[in-house]
C-alpha positions in Angstrom: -48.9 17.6 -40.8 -46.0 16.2 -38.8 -42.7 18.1 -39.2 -39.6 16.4 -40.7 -37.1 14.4 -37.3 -34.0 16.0 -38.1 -32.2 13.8 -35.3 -32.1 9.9 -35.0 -33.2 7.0 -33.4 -36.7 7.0 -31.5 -36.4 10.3 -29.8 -35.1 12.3 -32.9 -32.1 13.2 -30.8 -28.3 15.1 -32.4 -26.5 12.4 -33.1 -23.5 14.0 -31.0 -26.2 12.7 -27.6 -25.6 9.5 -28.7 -21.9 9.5 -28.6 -21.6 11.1 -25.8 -23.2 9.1 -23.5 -21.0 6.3 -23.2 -18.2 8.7 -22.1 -20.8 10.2 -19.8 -21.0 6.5 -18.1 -17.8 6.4 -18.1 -17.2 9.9 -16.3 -20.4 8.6 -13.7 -18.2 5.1 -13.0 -15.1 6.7 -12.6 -16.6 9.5 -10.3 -18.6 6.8 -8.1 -15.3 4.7 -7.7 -13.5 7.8 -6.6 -16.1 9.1 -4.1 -16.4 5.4 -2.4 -13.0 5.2 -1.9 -12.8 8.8 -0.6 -15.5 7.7 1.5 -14.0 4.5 3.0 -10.6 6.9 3.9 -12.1 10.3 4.9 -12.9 12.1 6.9 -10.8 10.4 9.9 -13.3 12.4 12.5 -17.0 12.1 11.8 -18.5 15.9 10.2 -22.0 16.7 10.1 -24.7 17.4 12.6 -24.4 14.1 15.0 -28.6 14.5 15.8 -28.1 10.3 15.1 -25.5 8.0 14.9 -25.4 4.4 15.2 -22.2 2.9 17.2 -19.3 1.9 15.2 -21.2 2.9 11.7 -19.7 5.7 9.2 -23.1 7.4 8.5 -25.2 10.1 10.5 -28.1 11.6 10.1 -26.2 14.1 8.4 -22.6 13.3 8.3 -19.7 10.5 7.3 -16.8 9.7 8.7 -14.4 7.0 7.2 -15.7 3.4 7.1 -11.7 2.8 8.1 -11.5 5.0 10.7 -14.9 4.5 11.8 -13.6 1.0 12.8 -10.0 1.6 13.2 -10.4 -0.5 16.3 -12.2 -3.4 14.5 -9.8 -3.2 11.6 -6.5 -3.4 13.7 -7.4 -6.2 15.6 -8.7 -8.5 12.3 -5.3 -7.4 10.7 -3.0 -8.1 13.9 -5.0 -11.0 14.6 -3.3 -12.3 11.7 -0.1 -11.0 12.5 0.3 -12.4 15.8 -1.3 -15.3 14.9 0.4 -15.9 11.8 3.2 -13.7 10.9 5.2 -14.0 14.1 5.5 -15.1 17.7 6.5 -12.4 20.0 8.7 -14.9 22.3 10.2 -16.5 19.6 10.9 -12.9 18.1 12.5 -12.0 21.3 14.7 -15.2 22.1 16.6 -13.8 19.0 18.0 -11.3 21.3 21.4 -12.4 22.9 21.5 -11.2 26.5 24.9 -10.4 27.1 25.4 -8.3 24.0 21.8 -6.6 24.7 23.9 -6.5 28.7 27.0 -4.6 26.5 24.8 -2.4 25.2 23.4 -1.3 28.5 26.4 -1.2 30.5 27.8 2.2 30.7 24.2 4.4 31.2 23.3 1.6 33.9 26.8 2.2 35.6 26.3 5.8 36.3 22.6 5.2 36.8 23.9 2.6 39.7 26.5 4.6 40.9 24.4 8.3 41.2 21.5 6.0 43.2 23.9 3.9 45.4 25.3 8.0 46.7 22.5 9.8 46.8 20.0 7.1 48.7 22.9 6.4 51.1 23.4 9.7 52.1 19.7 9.9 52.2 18.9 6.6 55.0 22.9 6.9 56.2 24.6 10.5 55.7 27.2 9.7 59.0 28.1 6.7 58.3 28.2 7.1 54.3 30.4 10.1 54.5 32.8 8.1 57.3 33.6 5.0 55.7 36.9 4.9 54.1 37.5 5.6 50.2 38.7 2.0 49.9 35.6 0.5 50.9 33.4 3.3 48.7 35.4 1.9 45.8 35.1 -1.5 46.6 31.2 -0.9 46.2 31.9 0.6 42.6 34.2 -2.0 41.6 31.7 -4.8 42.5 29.3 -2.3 40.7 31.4 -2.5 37.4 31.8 -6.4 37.6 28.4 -7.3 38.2 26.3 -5.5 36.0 26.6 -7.1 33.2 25.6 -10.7 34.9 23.3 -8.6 36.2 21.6 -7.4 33.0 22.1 -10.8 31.1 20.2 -12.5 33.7 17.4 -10.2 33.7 16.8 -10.5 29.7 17.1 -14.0 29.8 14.0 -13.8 32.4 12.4 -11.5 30.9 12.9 -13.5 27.3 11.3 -16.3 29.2 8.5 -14.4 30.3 8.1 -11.7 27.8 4.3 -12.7 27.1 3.6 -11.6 30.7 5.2 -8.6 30.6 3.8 -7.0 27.1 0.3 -7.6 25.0 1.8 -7.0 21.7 -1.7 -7.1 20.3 -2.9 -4.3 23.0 -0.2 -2.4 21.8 -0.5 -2.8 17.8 -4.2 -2.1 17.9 -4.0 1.1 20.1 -1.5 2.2 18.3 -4.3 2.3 15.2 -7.1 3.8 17.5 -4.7 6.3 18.7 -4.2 7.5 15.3 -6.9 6.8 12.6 -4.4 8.2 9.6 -1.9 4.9 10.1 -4.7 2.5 9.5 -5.6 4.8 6.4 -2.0 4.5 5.4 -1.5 0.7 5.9 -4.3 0.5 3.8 -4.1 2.7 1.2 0.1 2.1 0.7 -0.6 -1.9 1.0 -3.3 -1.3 -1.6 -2.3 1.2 -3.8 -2.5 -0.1 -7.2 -5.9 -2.2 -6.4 -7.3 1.7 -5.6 -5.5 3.0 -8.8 -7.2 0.0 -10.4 -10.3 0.7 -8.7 -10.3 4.7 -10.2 -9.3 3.3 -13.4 -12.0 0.8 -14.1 -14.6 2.5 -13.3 -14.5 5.0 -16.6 -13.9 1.3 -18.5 -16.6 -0.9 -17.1 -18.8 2.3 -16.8 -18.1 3.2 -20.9 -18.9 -0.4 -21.4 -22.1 -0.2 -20.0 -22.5 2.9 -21.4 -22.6 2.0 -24.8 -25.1 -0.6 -24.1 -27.3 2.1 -22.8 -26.6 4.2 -25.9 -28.2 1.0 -27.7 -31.2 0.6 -25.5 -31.9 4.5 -25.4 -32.2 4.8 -29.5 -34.8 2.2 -29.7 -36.6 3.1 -26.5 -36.6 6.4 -25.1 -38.7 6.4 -21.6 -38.0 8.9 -19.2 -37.0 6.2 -16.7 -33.9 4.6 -18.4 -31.4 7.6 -18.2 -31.8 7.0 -14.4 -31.9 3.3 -14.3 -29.1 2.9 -16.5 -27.1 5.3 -14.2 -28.1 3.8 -11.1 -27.0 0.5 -12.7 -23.6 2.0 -13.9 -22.8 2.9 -10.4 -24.0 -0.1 -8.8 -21.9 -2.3 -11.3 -18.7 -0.4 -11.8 -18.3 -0.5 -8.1 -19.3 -4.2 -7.5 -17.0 -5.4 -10.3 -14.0 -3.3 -9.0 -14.2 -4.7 -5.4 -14.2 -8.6 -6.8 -12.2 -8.7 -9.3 -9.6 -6.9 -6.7 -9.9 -10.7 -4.6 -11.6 -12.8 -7.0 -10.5 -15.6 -8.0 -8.6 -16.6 -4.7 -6.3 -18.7 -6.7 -5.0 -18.9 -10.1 -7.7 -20.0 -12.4 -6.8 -20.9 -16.1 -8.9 -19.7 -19.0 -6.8 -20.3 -21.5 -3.7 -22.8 -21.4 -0.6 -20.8 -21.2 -2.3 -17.7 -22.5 -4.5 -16.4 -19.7 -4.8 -16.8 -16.1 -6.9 -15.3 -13.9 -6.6 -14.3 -10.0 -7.9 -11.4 -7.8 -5.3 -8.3 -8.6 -4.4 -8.2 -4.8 -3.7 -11.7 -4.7 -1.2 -10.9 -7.9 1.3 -9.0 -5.7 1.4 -11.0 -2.3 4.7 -10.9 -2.7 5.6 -6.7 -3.1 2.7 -6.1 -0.5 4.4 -8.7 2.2 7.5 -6.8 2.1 4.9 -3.2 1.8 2.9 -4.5 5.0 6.2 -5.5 7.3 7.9 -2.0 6.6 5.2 0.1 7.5 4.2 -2.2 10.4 7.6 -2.1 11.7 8.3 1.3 10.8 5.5 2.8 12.5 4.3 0.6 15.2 6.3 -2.4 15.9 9.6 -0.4 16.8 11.9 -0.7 19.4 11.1 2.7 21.2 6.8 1.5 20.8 7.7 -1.7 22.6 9.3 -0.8 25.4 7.0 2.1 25.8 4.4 -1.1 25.8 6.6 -2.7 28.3 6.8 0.6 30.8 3.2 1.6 30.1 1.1 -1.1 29.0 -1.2 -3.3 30.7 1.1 -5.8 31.9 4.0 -3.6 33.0 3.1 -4.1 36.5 4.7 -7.9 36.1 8.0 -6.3 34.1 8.5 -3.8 36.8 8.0 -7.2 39.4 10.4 -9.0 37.3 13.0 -6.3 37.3 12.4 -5.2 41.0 12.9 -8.8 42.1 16.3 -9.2 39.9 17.4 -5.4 41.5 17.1 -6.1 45.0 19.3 -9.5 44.4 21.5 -7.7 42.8 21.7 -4.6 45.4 22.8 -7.3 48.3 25.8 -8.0 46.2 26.7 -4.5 45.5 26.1 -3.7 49.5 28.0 -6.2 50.9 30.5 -4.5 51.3 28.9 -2.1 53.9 26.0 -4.3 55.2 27.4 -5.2 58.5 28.1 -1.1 58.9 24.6 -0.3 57.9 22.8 -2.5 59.7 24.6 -1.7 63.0 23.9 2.3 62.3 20.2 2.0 60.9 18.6 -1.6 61.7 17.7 -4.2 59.3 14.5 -3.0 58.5 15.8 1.0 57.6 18.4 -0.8 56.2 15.6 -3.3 54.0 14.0 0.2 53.2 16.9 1.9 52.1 17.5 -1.2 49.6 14.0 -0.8 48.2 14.3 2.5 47.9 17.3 2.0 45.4 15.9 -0.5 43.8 12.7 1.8 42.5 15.1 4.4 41.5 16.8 2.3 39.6 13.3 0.8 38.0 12.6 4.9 37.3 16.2 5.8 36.1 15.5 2.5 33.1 13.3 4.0 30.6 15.9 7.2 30.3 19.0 4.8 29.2 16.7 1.8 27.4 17.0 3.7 24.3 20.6 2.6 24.4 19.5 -0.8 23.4 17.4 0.3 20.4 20.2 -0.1 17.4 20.8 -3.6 18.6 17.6 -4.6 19.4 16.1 -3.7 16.1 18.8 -5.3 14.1 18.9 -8.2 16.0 14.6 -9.2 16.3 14.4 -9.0 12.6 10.8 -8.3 12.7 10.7 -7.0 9.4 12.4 -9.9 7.7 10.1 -12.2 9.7 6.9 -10.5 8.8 7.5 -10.3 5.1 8.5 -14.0 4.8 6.2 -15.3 6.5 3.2 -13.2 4.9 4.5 -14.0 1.6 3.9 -17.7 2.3 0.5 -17.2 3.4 -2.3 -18.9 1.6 -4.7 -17.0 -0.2 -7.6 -17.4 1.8 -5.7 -15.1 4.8 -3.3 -13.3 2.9 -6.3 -11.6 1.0 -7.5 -10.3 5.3 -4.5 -8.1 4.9 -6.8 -5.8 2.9 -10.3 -7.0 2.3 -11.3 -6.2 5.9 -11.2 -2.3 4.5 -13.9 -2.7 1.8 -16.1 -6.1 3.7 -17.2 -3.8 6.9 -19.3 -1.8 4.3 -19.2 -3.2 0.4 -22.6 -2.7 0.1 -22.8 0.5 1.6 -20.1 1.4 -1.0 -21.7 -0.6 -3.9 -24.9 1.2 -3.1 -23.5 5.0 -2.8 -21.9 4.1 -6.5 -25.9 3.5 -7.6 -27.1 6.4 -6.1 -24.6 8.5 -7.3 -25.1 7.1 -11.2 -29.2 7.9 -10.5 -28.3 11.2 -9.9 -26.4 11.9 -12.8 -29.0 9.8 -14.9 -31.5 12.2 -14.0 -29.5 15.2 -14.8 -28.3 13.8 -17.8 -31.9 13.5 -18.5 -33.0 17.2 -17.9 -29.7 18.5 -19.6 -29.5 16.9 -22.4 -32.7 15.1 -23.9 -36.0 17.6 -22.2 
């Protein structure tokens, strides 16, 4: 004699099973959203056992590292691509610079610098002579030194302006700036992005209660063991597929309903707020004045700044030595006295980077890089606006999309052990 089903629905299950199970797919969505983007962030160094690991890939064997700082590298130079391309041109950035105020700025730390150099080199390659000429003709060398540095420095910048794509790879710079450290490609990222990941968290309880409650319809009238799982494997895959397109899709506006509803990729929404986002962290962090001209000193093309500078120097020495050339000659011969000129001039290319920071409040105020960048990435189309931020979640979308479905299987099966067994 079969016993009375005090449940309902095919598997005589509590009622209270049935309602909970679309705020269970909601909880699995939510969770699988949260643990993909934790996953596309973190960790910035790989953990695990590295017994195998692919190149460039997040996964090991056993072990993750970021997808975005995986391919920090990769990332950087798809972003800056786009900003050197795009956003600004670094000549035309520098021309902005006006040469004798940038000269004003300089003067006084590259007066002492000159005058320290001049002293101690001359009493190095010339003691006697140094120490005997008369203090009218010592102070004739200052006061030429006084009137001619600023010439001196305007003329340089405006060389250097002229050449200033030989003497720094502003993309070289940008992009190992990112390698260098993982965490500022996580925070372009993540501050650029911030309400698409908020979205991202958010919509995957919604889409995943949604589905949910379809499951919840599908498990009264048919109960096999295999759809807890499928239907979680499903929720994660789905929640996690629709967050990442609706974040760019549509590209452009596209009109459902006449003057009611519009529809466009969330990201593409706020082009404008993450323009002005982008250009302050950019120029914040990478693109200021103390970076470049550490680019300039350092960086793979400072051999041809120090060149430029050297060859603008050593002009400028024979002005400031006239004075005592005849003199020096006489005691030392040209070619001591040549020696002793090039061996002011790379003081002088050593004492720079300690007084360049002199420059800095000018320089930053005057390039406008920030203002630039944000203008100019606000009137981007959408097609490479949306490369801002898409390159963090393209690298690996199915990776992500496919961590959300296993994620939901596992809870489906648990769900089904816990709650209906």
């Amino acid at each position: 004699m079969d016993t009375e089903c005090s449940g309902i629905g095919k598997g005589c299950y509590a009622w209270w099973t049935y309602v909970l199970m679309p705020f269970i797919a909601g909880i699995v969505g939510y969770l699988t959203n949260v643990v993909a983007l934790e996953m596309t962030f973190g960790p910035l160094e790989f953990r695990g056992i590295k017994l195998f690991r692919l190149p460039n890939e997040p996964w090991g064997i056993i072990g993750w590292q970021g997808i975005i700082p995986t391919k920090a590298r990769k990332m950087a130079s798809i972003c800056f691509d786009l900003m050197t391309n795009r956003l600004f041109n670094i000549k035309e950035v520098f021309s902005q610079l006006d040469p004798a105020r940038f000269a004003a700025e300089m003067e006084d730390g590259l007066l002492l610098v000159l005058d320290k150099v001049i002293a101690d080199v001359a009493m190095e390659y010339m003691p006697k002579v140094w120490s005997s000429l008369p203090e009218d003709v010592k102070t004739d060398v200052v006061i030429t030194t006084d009137s001619e540095t600023e010439a001196f420095l305007t003329q340089f910048m405006r060389d250097m302006q002229a050449h200033i794509d030989d003497v720094i790879d502003i993309k070289d710079m940008t992009v190992e700036a990112c390698v260098k450290n993982k965490q500022l490609v996580v925070k372009i990222f993540q501050e650029c992005g911030d309400k698409e990941f908020t979205f991202i968290r958010r919509s995957g309880f919604y889409f995943g209660f949604a589905f949910g409650c379809f499951q919840t319809l599908i498990w009264f009238f048919y109960n096999e063991s295999w759809v807890l799982p499928f239907a979680g494997f499903l929720v994660g895959w789905v929640t996690n597929y629709l967050a990442l397109k609706v974040i760019f899709r549509p590209l452009r506006p596209q009109v459902i309903i006449p003057g009611l509803w519009t529809l466009q990729g969330i990201f593409l929404k706020r082009q404008a707020q993450v323009s002005q986002t982008f250009a302050r962290i950019i120029c914040v962090e990478i693109l200021h004045m103390k970076a470049i001209w550490d680019a300039i000193f350092e960086g793979p093309r400072s051999g041809n700044f120090f060149a430029l500078l050297r060859a603008h120097t050593l002009v400028f020495l024979e002005e400031l030595l006239a004075e005592i050339s005849t003199v020096a000659i006489t005691a030392m011969g040209s070619a001591r006295y040549n020696e002793m000129k090039e061996r002011m001039a790379q003081k002088i290319l050593e004492e720079l980077p300690n007084i360049i920071d002199q420059s800095y409040e000018y320089s930053q105020e005057a390039l406008k890089m920030e203002e630039i960048i944000s203008t100019k990435m606000e009137a981007l189309p959408p097609e490479e606006f949306e490369s801002v931020l898409h390159p963090a979640f393209q690298e690996d979308e199915m990776t992500l999309i496919m961590l959300g479905g296993i994620l939901g299987l596992l809870v489906g099966v648990l769900q089904l052990f816990t709650m209906f067994s």
